[in-house]
C-alpha positions in Angstrom: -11.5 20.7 -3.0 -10.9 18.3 -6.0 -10.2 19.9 -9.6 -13.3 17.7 -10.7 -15.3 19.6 -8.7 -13.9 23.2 -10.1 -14.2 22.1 -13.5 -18.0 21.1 -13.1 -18.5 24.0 -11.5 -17.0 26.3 -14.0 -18.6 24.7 -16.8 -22.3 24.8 -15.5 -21.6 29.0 -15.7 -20.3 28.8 -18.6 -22.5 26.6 -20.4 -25.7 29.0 -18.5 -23.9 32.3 -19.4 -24.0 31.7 -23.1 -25.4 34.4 -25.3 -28.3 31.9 -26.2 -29.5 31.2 -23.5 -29.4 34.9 -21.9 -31.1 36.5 -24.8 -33.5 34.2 -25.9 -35.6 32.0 -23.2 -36.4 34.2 -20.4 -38.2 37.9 -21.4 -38.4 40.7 -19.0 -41.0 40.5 -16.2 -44.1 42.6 -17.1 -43.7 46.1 -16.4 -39.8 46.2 -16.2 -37.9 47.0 -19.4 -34.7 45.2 -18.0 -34.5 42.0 -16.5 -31.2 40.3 -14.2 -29.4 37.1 -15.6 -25.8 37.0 -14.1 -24.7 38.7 -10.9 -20.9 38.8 -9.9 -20.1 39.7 -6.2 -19.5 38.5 -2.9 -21.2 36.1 -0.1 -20.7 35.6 3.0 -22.3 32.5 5.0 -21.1 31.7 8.5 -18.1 30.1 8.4 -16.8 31.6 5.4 -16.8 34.3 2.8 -15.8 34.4 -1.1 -16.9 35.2 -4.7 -20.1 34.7 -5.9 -21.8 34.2 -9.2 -25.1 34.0 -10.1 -27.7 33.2 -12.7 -31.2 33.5 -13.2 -32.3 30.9 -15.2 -35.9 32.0 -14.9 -38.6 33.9 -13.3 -38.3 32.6 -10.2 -35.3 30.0 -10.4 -31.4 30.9 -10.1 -27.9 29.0 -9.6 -25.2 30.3 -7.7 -21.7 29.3 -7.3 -19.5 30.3 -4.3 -15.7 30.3 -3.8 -15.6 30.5 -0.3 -11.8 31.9 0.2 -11.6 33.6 3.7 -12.5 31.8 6.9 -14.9 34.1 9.4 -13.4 31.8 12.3 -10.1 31.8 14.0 -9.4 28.3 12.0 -8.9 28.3 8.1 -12.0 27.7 6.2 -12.0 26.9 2.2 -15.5 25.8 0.5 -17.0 25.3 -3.1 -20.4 25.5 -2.9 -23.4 25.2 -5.7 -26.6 26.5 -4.7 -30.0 26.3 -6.4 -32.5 29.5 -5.3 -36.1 29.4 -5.7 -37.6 33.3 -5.7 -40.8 34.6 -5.1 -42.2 37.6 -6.2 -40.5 40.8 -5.3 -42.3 43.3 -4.1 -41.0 47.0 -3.5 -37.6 46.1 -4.3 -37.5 43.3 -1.6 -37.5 39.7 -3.2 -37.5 36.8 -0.6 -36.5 33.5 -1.4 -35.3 29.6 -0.2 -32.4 27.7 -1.1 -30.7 24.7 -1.1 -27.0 24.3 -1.1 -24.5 21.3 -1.6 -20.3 21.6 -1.2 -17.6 20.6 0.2 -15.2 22.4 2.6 -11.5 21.9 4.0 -10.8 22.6 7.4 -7.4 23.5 8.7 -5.7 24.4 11.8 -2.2 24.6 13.3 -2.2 24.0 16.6 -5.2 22.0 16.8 -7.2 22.2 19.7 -4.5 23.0 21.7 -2.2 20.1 20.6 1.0 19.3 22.5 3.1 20.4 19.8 2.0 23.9 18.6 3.2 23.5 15.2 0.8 20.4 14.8 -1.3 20.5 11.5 -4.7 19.1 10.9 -6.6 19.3 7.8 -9.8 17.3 6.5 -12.2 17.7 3.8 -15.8 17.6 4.4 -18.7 17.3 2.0 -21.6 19.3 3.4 -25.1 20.5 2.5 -27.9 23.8 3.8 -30.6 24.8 2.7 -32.0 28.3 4.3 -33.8 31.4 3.5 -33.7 35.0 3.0 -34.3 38.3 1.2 -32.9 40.1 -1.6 -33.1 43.9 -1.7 -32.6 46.4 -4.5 -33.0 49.9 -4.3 -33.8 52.2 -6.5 -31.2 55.4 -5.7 -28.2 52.2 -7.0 -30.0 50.3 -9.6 -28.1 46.8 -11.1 -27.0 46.5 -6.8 -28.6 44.0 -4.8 -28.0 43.0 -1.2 -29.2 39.8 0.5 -29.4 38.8 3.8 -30.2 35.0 4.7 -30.4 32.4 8.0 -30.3 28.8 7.2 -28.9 25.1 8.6 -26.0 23.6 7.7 -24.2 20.6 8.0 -20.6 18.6 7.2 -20.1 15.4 7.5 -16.9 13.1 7.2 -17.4 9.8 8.0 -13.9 9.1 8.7 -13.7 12.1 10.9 -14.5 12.5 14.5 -15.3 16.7 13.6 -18.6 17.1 13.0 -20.6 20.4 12.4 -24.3 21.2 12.0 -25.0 24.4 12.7 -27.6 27.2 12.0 -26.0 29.3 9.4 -26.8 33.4 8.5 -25.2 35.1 5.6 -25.3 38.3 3.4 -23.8 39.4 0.1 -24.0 42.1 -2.5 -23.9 41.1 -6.3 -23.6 43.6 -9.3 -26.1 42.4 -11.9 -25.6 42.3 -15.7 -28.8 43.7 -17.2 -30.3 42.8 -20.7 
């Protein structure tokens, strides 16, 4: 992952997390006195798991960033991934949605493949893309809690590389949300 990529990153939340922006554009839906803007929690998407922010930047639009620090596979798996969600209307706490993802990810492994030499290291950096589906649930017993579950595709792709990987993807997470 290149520090460009982490300072763009960092400064899209930040610049969409000001105060201004929160509290004055986007009013609570009809009928709810409290609306989300910025969820903290975690997200896990086949192959990897990590932080997660997000931020509703409307009605039915959100961004969300994912630090994806723990491999789900016997390899080590890193990502930085930006997402953009499109939501439809939520009904009984259930609030589907689509999304499309960019990133890149970094692959390594010791003993690749079953190398001769055991202690042999490979490591390569892919740029990747997904775009998917899935459901966000709230309940009402924990308010300000939401899970999500999702299936997508996926795919990284590094020219210079003979791995390749295109996959269908699933995924779930759980996000506190900041009310206002």
């Amino acid at each position: 992952m290149t520090k460009k990529s982490i300072v763009l990153l960092s400064f899209v939340f930040l610049f969409f997390s000001s105060p201004l922006s929160a509290q004055d554009f986007y009013p609570a839906k009809e009928g709810k006195s409290k609306e989300r803007m910025f969820g903290v929690g975690g997200q896990a998407t086949y192959p990897v798991a990590g932080v997660s922010l997000k931020f509703n930047i409307g009605d039915h639009a959100a961004l969300q960033g994912i630090f994806g620090a723990f491999g789900l596979v016997s390899i080590e798996v890193k990502s930085l991934m930006a997402r953009g969600l499109f939501r439809f209307n939520e009904t009984r706490g259930v609030e589907p949605y689509l999304y499309a993802a960019i990133g890149v990810w970094t692959i390594k492994e010791t003993g690749f493949l079953g190398a001769l030499d055991p202690a042999a290291t490979i490591e390569e950096t892919f740029p990747g893309y997904g775009i998917g589906g899935g459901i966000e649930y709230e309940s009402e017993k924990i308010p300000d809690v939401a899970l999500n579950f999702e299936i997508g595709y996926g795919s990284l792709r590094n020219k210079k590389s003979t791995f390749q990987f295109s996959s269908i993807t699933y995924g779930a997470g759980i996000h506190y949300y900041f009310m206002r």
